[in-house]
C-alpha positions as CSV (number, residue, x, y, z in Angstrom):
1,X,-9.6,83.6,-86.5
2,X,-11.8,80.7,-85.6
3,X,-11.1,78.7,-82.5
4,X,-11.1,74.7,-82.7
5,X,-13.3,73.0,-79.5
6,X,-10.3,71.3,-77.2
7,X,-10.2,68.2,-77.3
8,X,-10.3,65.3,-73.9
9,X,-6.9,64.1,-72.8
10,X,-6.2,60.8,-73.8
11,X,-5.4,58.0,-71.8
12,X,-2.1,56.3,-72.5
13,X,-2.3,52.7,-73.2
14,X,0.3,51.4,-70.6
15,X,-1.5,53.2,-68.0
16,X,-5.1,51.6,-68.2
17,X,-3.8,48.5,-68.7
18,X,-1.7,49.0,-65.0
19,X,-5.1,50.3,-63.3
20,X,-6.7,47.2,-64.4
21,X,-4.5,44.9,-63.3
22,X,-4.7,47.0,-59.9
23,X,-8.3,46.6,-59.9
24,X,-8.4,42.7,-60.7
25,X,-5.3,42.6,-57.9
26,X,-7.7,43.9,-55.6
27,X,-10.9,42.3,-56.5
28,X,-9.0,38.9,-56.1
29,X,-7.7,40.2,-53.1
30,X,-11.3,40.9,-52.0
31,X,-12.8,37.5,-53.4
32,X,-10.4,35.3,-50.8
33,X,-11.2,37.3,-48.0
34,X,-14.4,36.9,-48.5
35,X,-14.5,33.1,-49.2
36,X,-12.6,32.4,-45.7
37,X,-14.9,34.9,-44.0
38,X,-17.7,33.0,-44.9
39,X,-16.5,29.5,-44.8
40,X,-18.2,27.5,-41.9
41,X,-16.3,26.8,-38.8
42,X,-15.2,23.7,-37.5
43,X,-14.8,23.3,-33.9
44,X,-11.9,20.9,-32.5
45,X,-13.2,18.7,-30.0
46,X,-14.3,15.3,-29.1
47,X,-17.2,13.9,-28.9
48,X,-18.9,12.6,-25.4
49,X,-18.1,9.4,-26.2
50,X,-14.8,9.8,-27.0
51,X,-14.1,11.9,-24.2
52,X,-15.3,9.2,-21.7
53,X,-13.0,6.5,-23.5
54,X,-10.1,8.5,-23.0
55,X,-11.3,9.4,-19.4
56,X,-11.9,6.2,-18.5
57,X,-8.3,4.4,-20.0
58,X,-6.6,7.6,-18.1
59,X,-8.1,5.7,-14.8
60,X,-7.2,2.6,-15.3
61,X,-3.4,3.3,-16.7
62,X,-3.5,5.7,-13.2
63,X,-2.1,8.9,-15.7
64,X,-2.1,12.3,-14.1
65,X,-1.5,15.2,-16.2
66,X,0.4,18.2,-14.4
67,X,2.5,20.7,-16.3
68,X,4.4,19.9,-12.7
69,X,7.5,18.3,-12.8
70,X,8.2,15.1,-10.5
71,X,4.3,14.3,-9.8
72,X,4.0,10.4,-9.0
73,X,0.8,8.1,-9.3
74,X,0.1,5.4,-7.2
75,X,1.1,2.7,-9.8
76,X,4.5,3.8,-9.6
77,X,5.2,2.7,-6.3
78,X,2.6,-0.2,-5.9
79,X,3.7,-2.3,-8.9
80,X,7.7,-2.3,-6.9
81,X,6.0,-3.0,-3.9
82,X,4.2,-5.6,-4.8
83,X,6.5,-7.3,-7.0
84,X,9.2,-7.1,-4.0
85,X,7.2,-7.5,-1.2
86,X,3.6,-9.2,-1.8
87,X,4.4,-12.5,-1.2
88,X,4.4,-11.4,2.7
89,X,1.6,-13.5,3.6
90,X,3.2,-13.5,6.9
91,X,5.7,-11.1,7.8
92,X,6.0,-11.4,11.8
93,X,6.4,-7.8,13.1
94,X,6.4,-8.1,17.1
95,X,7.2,-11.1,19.1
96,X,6.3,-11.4,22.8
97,X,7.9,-14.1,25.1
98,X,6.3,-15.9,27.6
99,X,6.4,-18.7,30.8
100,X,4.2,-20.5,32.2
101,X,4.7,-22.3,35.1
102,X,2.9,-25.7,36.3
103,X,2.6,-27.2,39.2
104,X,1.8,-31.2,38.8
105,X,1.1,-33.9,41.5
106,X,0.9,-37.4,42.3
107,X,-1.2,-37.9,45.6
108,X,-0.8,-41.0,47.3
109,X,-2.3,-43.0,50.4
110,X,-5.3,-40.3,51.1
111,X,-3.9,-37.8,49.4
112,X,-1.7,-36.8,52.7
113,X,1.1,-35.0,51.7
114,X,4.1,-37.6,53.2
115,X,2.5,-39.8,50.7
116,X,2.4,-37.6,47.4
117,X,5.3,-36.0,45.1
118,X,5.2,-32.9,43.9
119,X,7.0,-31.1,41.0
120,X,6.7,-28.4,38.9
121,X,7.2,-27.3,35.0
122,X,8.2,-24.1,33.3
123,X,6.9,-23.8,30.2
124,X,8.6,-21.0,27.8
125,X,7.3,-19.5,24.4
126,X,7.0,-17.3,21.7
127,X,3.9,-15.5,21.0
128,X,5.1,-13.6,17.4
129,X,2.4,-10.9,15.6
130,X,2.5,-11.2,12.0
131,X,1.2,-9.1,9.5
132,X,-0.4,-10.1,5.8
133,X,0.9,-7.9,2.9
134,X,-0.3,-10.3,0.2
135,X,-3.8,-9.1,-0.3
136,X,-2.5,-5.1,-0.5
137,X,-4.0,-3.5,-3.6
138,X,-4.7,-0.4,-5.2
139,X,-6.9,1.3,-2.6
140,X,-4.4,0.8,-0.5
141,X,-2.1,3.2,-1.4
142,X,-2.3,7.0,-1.7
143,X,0.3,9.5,-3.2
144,X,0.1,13.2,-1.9
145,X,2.3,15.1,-4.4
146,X,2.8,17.8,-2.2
147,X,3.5,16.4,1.0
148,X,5.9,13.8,-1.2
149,X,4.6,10.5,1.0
150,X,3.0,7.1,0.1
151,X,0.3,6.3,2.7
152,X,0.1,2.6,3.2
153,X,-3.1,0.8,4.4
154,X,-2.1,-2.2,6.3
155,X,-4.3,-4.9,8.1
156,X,-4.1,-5.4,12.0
157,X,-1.4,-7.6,13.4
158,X,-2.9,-11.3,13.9
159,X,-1.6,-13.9,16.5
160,X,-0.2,-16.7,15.4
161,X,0.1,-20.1,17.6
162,X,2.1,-19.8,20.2
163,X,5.6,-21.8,20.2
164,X,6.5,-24.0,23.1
165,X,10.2,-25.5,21.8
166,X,10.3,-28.6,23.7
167,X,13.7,-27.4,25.1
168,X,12.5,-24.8,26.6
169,X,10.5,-27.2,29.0
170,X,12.3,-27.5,32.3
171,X,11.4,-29.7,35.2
172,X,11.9,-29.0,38.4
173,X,13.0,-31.5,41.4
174,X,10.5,-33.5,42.4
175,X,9.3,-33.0,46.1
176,X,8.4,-35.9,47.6
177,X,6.6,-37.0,50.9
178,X,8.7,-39.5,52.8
179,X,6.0,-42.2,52.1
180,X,5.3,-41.5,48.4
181,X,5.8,-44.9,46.6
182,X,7.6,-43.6,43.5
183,X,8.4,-40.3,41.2
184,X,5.9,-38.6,38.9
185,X,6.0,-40.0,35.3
186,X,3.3,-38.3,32.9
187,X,2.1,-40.2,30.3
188,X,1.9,-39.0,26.3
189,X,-2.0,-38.1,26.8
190,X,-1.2,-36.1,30.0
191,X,1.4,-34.2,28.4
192,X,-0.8,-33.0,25.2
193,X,-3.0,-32.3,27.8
194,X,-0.9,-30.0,29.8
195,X,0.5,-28.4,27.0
196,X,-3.1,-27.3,26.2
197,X,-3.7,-26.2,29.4
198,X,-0.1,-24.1,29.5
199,X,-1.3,-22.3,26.0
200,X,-4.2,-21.3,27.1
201,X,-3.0,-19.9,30.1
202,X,0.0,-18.0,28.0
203,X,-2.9,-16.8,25.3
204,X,-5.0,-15.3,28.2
205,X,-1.9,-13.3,29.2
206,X,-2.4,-11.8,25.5
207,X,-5.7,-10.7,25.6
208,X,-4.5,-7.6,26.9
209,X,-4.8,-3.6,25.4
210,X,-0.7,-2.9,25.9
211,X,0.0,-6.0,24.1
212,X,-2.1,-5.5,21.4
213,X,-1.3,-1.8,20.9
214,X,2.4,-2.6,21.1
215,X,2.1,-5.5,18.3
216,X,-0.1,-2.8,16.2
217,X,2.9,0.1,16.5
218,X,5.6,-2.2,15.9
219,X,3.5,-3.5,13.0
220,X,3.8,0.1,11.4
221,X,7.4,0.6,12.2
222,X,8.9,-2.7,10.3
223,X,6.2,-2.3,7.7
224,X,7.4,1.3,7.0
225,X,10.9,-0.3,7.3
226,X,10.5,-2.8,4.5
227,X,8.8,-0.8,2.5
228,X,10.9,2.8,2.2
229,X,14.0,1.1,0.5
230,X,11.6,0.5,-2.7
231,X,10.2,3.8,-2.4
232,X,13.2,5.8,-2.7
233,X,14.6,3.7,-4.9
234,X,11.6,4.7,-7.2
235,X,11.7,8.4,-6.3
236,X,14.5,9.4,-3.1
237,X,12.2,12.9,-2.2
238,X,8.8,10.2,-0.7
239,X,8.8,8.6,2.3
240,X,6.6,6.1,3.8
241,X,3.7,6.4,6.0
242,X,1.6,3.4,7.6
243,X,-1.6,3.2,8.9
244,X,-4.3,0.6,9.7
């Protein structure tokens, strides 16, 4: 009986028709990853010019970027300070009193004593140290996050002119010889004159290291003084420090 050749399987229709959808699945698959392999970076950032813009308005609006909480800059406490406080063109921060005494005389005949009078004058004043807050500005000031302070940079304390109140002049009794002819009388000349003379004297008395290094220390304490109620106000954790 003759034999008949076998014949090839047949492939079903709904079968080839999945594998190709398969295939195009994955060749479209294939096609995007290989268009946003080979699409050309692009890098975020500025340019130099832009950088140095941002740099440079970062400065002058004094911002300091810290993921730390509670940092400060020094605008936050200068613009207070100055608002409240720098007007002080003369804020007197040590005051040192003085007297003076002068002896005056009115020779008469010769100049022998039983013909002159004699008397003298004590002069009292008030030598005050003030201190100039209205020129402050930025450099100044500097914060130190850490520490929590504000470093203030004051100027020396200056002398003003000394005060002589005119009732704090007293005259003494006149001393007279038995022959002197009458009692001193000084005219408005002499008196300018003497008080001259007596401020002198009393600014001479100044001119001295203690004095000077007092005014300077008390300048820091009343400075750091006026200043620390607007600094805690802005922030309670800084305080004040004051140099010169």
């Amino acid at each position: 009986m003759p034999t008949k050749p076998m014949e090839k399987p047949r492939l079903h229709a709904p079968f080839l028709r999945k594998l190709c959808t398969l295939l195009a699945l994955f060749a479209l698959i294939f096609l995007i990853i290989f268009v946003i392999r080979s699409f050309p970076k692009r890098e975020s950032r500025f340019t130099d010019n832009v950088a140095g813009q941002i740099a440079q308005e970062m400065a002058d609006n004094q911002i300091v970027l810290s993921s730390r909480p509670g940092r400060r800059t020094v605008a936050d406490f200068q613009n207070p300070i100055l608002e409240n406080h720098g007007r002080e063109s003369r804020l007197i921060v040590h005051t040192a009193h003085l007297s003076e005494t002068i002896s005056i005389a009115s020779e008469g005949l010769g100049g022998w004593e039983w013909t002159s009078a004699y008397q003298d004058i004590v002069y009292e004043g008030d030598a005050q140290y003030t201190v100039d807050l209205s020129h402050l500005s930025q450099e100044d000031f500097t914060v130190n996050n850490e520490l929590k302070t504000l470093t203030v940079r004051i100027p020396y304390a200056v002398l003003s002119p000394i005060n002589i109140p005119a009732d704090k002049i007293k005259f003494r009794d006149v001393k007279k010889g038995w022959a002197a002819p009458k009692d001193i009388r000084l005219t408005a000349e002499e008196s300018a004159q003497l008080m001259i003379q007596v401020s002198n004297k009393m600014k001479a008395k100044l001119i001295d290291e203690n004095i000077i290094a007092a005014a300077n220390r008390d300048a820091k304490l009343v400075v750091a003084a006026l200043l620390s109620t607007t600094v805690q106000a802005v922030d309670p954790e800084f305080t004040v420090v004051v140099v010169q």
